[in-house]
PDB file of N, CA, C, O and CB in Angstrom:
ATOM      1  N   UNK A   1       6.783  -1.627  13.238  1.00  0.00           N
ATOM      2  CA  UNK A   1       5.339  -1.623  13.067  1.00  0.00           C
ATOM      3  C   UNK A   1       4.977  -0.498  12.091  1.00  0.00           C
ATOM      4  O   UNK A   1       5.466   0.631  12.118  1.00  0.00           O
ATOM      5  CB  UNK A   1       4.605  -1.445  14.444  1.00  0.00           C
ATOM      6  N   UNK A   2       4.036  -0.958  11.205  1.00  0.00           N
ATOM      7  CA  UNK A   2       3.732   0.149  10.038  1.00  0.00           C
ATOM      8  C   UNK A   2       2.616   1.062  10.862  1.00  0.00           C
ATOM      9  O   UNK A   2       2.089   0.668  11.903  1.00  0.00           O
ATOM     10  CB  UNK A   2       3.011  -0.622   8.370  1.00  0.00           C
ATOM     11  N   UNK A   3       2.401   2.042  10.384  1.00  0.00           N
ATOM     12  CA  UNK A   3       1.270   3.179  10.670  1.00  0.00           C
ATOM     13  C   UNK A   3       0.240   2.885   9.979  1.00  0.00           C
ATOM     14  O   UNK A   3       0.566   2.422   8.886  1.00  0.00           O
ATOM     15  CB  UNK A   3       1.593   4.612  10.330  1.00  0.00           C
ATOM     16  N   UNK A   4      -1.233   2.973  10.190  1.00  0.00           N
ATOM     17  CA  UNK A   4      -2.269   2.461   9.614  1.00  0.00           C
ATOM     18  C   UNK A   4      -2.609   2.812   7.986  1.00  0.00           C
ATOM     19  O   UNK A   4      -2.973   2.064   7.079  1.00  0.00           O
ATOM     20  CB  UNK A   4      -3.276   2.848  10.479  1.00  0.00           C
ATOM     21  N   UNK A   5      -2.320   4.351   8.010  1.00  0.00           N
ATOM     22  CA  UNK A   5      -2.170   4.683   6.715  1.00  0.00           C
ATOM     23  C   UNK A   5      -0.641   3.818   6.128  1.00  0.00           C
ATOM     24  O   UNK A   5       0.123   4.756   5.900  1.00  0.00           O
ATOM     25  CB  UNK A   5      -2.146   6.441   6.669  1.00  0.00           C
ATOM     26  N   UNK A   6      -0.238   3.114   5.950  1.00  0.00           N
ATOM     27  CA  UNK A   6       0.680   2.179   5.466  1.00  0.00           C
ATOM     28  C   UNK A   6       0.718   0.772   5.228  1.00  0.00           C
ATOM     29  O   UNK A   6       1.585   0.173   4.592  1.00  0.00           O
ATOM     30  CB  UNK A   6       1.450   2.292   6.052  1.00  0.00           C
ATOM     31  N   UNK A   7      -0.596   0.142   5.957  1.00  0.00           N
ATOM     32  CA  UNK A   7      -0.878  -0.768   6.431  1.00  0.00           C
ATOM     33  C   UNK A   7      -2.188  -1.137   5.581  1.00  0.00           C
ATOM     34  O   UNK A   7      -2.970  -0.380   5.006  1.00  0.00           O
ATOM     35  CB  UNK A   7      -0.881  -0.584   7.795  1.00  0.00           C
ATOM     36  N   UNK A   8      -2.185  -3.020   5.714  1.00  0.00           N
ATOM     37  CA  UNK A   8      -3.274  -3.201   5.017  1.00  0.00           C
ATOM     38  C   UNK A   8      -3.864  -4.323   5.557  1.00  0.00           C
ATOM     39  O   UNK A   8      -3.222  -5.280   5.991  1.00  0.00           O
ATOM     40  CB  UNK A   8      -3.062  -3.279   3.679  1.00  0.00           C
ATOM     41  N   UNK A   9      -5.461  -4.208   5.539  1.00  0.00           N
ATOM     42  CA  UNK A   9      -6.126  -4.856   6.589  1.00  0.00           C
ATOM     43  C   UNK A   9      -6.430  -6.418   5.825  1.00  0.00           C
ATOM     44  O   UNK A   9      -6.791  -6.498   4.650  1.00  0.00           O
ATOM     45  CB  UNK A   9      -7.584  -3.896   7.108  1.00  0.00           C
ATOM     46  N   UNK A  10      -6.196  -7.711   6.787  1.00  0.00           N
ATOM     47  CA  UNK A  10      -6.079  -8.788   6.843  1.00  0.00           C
ATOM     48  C   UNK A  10      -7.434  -9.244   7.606  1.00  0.00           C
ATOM     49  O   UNK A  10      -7.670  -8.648   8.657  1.00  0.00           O
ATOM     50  CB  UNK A  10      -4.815  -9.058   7.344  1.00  0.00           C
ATOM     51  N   UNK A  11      -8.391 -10.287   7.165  1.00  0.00           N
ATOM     52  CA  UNK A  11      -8.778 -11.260   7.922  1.00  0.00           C
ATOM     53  C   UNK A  11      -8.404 -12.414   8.029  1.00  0.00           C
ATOM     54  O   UNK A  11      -8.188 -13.115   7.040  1.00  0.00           O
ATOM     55  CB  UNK A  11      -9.648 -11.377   7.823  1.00  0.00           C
ATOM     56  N   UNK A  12      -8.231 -12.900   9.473  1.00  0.00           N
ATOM     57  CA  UNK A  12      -7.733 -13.906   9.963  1.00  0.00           C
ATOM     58  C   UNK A  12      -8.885 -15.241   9.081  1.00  0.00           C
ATOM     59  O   UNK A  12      -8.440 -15.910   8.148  1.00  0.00           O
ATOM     60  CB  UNK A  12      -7.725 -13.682  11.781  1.00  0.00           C
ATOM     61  N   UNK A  13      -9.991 -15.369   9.476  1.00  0.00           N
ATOM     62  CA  UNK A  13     -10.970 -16.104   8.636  1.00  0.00           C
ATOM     63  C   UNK A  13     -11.307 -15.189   7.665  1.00  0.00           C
ATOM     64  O   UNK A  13     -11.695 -14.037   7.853  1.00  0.00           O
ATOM     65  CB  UNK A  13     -12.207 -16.626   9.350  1.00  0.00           C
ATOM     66  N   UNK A  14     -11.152 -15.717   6.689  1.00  0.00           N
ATOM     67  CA  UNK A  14     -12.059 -14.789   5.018  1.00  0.00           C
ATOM     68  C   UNK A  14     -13.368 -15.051   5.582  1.00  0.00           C
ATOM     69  O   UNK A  14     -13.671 -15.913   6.406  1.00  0.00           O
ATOM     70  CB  UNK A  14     -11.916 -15.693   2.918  1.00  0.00           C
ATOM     71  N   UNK A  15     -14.210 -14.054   4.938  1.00  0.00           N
ATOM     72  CA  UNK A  15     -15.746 -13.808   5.141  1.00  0.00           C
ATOM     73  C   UNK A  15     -16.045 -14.836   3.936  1.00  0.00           C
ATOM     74  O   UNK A  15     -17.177 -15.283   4.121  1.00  0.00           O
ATOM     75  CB  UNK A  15     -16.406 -11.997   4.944  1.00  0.00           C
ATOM     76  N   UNK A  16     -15.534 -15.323   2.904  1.00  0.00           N
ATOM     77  CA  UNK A  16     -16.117 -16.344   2.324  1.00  0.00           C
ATOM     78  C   UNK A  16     -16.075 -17.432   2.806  1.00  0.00           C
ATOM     79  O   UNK A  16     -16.825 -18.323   2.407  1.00  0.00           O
ATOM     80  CB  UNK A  16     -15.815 -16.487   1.338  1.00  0.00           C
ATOM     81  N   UNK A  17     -15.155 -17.624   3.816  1.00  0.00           N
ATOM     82  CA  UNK A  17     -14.802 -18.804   4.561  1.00  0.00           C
ATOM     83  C   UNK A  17     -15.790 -19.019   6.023  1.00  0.00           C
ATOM     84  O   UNK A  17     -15.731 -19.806   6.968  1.00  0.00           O
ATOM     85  CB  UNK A  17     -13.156 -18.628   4.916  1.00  0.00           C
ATOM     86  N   UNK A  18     -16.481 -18.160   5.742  1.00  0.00           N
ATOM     87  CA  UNK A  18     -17.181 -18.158   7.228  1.00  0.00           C
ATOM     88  C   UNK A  18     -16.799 -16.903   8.444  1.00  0.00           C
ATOM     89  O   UNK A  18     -17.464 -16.501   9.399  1.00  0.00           O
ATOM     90  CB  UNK A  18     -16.699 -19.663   7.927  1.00  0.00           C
ATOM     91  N   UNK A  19     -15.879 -16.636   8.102  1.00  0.00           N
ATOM     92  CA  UNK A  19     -15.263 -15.603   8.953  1.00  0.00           C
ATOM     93  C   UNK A  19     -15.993 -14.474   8.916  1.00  0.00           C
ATOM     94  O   UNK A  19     -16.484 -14.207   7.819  1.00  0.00           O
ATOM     95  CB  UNK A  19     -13.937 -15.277   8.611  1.00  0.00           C
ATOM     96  N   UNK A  20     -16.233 -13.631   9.936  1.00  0.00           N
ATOM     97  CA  UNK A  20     -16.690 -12.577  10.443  1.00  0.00           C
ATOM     98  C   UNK A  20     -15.620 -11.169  10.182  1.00  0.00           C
ATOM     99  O   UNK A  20     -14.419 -10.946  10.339  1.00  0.00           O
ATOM    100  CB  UNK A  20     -16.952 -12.985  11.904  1.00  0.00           C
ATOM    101  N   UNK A  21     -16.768 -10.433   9.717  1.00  0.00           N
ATOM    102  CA  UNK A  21     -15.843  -9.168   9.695  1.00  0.00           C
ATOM    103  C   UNK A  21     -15.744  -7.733  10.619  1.00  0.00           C
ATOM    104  O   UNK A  21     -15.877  -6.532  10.383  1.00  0.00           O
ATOM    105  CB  UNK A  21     -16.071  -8.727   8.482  1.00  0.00           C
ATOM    106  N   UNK A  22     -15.416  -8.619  11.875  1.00  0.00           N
ATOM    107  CA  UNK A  22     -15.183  -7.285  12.957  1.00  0.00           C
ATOM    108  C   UNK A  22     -13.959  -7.310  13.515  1.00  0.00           C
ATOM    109  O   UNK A  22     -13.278  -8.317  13.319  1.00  0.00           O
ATOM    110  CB  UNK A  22     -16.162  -7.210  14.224  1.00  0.00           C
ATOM    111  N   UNK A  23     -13.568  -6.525  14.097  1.00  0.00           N
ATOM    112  CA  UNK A  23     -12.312  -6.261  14.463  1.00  0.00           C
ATOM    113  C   UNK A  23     -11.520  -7.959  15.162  1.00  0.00           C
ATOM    114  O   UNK A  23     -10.424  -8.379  14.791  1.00  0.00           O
ATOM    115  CB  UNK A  23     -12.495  -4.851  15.659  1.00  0.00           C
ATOM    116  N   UNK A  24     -12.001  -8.333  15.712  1.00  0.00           N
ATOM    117  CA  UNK A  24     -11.549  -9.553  16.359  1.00  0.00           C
ATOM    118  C   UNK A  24     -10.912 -10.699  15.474  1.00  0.00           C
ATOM    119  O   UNK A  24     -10.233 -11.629  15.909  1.00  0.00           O
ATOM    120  CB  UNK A  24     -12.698 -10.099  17.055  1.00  0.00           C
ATOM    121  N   UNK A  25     -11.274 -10.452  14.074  1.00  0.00           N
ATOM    122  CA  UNK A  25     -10.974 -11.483  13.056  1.00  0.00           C
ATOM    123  C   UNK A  25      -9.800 -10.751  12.087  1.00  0.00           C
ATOM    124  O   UNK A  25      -9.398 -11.300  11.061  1.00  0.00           O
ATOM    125  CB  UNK A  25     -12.456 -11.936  12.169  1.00  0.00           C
ATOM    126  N   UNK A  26      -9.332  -9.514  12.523  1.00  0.00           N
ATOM    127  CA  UNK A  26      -8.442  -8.337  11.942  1.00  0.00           C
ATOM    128  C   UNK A  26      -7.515  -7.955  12.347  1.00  0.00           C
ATOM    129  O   UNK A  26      -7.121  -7.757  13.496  1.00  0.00           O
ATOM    130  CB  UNK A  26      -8.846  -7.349  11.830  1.00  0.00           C
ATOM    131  N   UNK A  27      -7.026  -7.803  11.227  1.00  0.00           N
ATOM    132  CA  UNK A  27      -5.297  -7.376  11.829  1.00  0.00           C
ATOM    133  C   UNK A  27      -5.187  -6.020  10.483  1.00  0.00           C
ATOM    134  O   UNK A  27      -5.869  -6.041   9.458  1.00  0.00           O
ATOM    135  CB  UNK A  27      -3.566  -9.260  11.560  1.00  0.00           C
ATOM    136  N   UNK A  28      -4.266  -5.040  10.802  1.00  0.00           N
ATOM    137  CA  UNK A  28      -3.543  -4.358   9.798  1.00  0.00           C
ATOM    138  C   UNK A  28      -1.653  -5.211   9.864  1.00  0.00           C
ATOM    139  O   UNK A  28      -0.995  -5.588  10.833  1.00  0.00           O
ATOM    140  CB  UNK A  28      -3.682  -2.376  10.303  1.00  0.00           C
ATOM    141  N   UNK A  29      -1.405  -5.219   8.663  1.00  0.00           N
ATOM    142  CA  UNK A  29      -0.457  -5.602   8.354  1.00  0.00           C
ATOM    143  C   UNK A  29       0.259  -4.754   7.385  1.00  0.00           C
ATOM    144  O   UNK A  29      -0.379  -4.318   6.427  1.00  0.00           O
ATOM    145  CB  UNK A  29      -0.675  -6.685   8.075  1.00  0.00           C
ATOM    146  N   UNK A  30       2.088  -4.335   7.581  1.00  0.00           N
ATOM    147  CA  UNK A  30       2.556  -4.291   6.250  1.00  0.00           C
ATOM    148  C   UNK A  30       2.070  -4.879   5.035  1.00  0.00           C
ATOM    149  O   UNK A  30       0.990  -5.458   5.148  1.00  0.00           O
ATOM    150  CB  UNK A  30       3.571  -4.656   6.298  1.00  0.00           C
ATOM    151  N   UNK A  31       2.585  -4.872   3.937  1.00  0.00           N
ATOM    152  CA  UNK A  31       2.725  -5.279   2.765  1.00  0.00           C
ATOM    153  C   UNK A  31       2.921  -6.594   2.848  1.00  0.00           C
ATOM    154  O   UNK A  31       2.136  -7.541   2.895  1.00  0.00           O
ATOM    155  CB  UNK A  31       3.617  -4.658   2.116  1.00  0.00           C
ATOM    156  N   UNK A  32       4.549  -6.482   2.863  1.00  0.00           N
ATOM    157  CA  UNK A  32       5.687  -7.348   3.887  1.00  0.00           C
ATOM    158  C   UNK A  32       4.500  -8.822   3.710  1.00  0.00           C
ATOM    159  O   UNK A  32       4.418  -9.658   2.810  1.00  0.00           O
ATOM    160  CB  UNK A  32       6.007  -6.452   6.141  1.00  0.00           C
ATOM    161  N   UNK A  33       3.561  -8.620   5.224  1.00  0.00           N
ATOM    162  CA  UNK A  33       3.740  -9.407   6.133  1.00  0.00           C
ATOM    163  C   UNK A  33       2.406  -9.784   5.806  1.00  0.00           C
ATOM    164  O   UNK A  33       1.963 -10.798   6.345  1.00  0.00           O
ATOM    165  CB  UNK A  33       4.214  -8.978   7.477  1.00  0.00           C
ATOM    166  N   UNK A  34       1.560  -9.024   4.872  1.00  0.00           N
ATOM    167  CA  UNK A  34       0.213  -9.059   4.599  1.00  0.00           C
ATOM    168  C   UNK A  34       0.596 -10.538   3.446  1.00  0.00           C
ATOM    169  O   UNK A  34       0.073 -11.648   3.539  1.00  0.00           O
ATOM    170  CB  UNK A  34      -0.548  -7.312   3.900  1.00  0.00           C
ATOM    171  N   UNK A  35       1.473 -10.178   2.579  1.00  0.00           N
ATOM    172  CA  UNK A  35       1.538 -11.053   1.516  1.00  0.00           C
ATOM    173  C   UNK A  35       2.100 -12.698   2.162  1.00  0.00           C
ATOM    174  O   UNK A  35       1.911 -13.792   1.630  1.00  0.00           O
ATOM    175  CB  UNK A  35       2.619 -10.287   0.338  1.00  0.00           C
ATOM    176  N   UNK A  36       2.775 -12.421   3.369  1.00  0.00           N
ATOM    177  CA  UNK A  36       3.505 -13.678   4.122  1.00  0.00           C
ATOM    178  C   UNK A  36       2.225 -14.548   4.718  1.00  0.00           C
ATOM    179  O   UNK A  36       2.089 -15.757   4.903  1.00  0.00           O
ATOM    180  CB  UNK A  36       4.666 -13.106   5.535  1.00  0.00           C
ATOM    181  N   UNK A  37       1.354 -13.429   4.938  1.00  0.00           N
ATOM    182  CA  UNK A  37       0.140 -14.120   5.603  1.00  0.00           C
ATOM    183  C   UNK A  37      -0.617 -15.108   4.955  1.00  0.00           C
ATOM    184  O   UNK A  37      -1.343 -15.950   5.485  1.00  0.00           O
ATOM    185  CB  UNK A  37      -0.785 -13.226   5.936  1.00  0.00           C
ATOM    186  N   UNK A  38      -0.353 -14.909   3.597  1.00  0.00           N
ATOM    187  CA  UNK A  38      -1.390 -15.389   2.368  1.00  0.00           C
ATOM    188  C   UNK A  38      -0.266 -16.555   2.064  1.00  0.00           C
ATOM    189  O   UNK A  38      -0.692 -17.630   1.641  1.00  0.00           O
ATOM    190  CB  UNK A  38      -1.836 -14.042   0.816  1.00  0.00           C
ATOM    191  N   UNK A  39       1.123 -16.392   2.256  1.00  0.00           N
ATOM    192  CA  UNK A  39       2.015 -17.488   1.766  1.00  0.00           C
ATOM    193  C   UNK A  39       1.694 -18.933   2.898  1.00  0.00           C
ATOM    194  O   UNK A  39       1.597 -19.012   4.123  1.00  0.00           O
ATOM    195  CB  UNK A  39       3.830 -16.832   1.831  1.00  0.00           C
ATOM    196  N   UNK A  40       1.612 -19.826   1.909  1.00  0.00           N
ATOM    197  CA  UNK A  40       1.725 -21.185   2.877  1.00  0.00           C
ATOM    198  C   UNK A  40       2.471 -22.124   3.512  1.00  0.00           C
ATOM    199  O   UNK A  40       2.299 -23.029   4.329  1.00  0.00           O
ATOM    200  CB  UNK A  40       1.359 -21.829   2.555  1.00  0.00           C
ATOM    201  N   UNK A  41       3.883 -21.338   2.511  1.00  0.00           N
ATOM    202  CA  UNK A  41       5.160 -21.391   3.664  1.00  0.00           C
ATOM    203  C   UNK A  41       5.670 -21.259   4.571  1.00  0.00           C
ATOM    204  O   UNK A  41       6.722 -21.775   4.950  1.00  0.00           O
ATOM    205  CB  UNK A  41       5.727 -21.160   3.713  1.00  0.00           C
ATOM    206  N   UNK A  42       4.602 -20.107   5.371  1.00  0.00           N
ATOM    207  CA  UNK A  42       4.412 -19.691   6.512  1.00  0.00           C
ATOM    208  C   UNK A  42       3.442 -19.739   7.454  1.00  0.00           C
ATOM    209  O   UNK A  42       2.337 -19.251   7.218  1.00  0.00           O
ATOM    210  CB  UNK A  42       4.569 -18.888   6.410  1.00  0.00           C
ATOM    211  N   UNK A  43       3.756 -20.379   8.732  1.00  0.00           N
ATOM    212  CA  UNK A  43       2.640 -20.217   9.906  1.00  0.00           C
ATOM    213  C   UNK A  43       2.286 -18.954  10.089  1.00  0.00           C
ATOM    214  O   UNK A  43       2.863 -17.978   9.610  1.00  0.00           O
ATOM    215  CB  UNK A  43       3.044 -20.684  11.260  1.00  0.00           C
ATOM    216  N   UNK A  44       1.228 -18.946  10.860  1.00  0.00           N
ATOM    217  CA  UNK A  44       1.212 -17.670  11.421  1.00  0.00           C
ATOM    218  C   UNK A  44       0.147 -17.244  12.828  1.00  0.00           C
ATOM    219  O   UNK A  44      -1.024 -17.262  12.448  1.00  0.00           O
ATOM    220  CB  UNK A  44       0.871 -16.840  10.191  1.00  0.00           C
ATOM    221  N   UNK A  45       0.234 -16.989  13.862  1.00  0.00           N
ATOM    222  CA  UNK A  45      -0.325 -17.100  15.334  1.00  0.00           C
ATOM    223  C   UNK A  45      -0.222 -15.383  15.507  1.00  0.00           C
ATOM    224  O   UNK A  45       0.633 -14.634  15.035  1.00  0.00           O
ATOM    225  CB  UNK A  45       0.786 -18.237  16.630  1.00  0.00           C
ATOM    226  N   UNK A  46      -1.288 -15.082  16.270  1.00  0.00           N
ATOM    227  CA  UNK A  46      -1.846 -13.924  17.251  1.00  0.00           C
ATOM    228  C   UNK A  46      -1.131 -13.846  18.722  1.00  0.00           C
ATOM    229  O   UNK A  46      -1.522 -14.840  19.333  1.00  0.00           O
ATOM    230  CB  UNK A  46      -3.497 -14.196  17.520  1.00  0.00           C
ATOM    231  N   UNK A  47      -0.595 -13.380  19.222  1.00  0.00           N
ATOM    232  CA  UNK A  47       0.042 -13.217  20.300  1.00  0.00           C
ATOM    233  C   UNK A  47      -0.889 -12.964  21.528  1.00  0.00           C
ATOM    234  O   UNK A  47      -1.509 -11.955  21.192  1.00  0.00           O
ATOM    235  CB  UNK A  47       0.951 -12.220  20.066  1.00  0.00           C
ATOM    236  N   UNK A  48      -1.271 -13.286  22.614  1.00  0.00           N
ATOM    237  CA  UNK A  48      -1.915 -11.964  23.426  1.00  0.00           C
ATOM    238  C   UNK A  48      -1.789 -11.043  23.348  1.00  0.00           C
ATOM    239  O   UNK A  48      -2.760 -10.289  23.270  1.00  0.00           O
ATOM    240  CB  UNK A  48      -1.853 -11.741  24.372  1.00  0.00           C
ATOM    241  N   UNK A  49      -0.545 -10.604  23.328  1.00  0.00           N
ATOM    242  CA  UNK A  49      -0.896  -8.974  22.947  1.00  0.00           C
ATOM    243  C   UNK A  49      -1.026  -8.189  22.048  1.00  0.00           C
ATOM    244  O   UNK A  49      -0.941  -6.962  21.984  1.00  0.00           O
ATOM    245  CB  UNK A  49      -0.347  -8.317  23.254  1.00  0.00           C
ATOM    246  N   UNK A  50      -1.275  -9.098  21.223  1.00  0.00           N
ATOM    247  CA  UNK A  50      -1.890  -8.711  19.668  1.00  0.00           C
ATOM    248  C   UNK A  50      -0.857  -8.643  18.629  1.00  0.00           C
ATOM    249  O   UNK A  50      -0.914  -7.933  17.625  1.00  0.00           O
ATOM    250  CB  UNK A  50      -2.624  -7.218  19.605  1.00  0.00           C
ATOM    251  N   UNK A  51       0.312  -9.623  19.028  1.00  0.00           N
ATOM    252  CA  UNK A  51       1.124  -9.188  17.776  1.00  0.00           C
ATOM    253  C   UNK A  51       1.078 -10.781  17.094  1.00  0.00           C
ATOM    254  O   UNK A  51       0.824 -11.935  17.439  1.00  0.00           O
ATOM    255  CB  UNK A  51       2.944  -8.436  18.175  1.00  0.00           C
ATOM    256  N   UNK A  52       1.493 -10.033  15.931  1.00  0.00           N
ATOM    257  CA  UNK A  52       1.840 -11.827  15.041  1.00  0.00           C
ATOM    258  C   UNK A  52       2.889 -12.365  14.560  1.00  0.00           C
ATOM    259  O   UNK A  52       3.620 -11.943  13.664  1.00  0.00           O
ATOM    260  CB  UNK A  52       1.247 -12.109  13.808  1.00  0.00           C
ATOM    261  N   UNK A  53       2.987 -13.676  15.402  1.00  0.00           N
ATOM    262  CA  UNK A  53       4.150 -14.440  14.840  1.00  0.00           C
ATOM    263  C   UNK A  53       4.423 -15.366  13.538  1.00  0.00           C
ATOM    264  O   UNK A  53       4.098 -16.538  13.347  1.00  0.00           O
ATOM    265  CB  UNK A  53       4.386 -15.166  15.731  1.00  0.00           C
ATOM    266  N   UNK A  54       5.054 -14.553  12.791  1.00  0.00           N
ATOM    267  CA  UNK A  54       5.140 -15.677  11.909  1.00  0.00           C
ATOM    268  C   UNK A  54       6.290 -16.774  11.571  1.00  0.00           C
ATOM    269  O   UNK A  54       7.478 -16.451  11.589  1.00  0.00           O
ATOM    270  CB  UNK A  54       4.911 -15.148  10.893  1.00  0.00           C
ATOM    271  N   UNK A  55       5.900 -17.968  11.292  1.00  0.00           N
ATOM    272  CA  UNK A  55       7.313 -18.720  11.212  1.00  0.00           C
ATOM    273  C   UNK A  55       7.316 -19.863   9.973  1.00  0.00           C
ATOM    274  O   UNK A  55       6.304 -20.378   9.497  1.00  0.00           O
ATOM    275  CB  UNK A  55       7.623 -19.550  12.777  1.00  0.00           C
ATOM    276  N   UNK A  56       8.456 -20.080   9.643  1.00  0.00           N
ATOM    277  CA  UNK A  56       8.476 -20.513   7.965  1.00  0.00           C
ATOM    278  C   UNK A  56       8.599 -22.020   8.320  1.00  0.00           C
ATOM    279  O   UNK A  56       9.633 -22.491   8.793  1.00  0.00           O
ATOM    280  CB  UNK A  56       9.984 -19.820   6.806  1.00  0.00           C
ATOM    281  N   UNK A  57       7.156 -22.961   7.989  1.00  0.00           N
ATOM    282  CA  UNK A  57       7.322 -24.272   7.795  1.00  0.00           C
ATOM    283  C   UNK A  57       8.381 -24.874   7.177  1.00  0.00           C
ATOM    284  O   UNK A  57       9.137 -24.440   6.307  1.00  0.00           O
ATOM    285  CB  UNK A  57       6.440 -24.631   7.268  1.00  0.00           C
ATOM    286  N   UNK A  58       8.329 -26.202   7.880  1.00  0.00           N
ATOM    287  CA  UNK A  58       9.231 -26.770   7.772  1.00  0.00           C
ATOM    288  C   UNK A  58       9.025 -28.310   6.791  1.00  0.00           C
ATOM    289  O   UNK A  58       9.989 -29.050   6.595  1.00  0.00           O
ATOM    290  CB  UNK A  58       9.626 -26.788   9.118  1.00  0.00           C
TER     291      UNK A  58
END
């Protein structure tokens, strides 16, 4: 897990998309995992306990 100063903040819905910008729609992410988020090769799900899974379509 990155440290916040390392980390870069993600919305789950874009605010152009309708998405809200408060914590609930947010994640900090690596680099890494920030850029995986944006890839469409990849799923990607919220955990309960707040972590995220990502997994490479098939």
């Amino acid at each position: 897990m990155a440290t916040a100063t390392w980390a870069e903040a993600h919305h789950w819905l874009a605010w152009a998309a309708g998405g809200s910008t408060d914590l609930d729609n947010a994640a900090l992410l690596c680099s890494h995992h920030h850029h995986r988020a944006h890839d469409p090769a990849y799923a990607h799900e919220r955990l309960p306990n707040g972590d995220v899974r990502f997994t490479r379509r098939t």
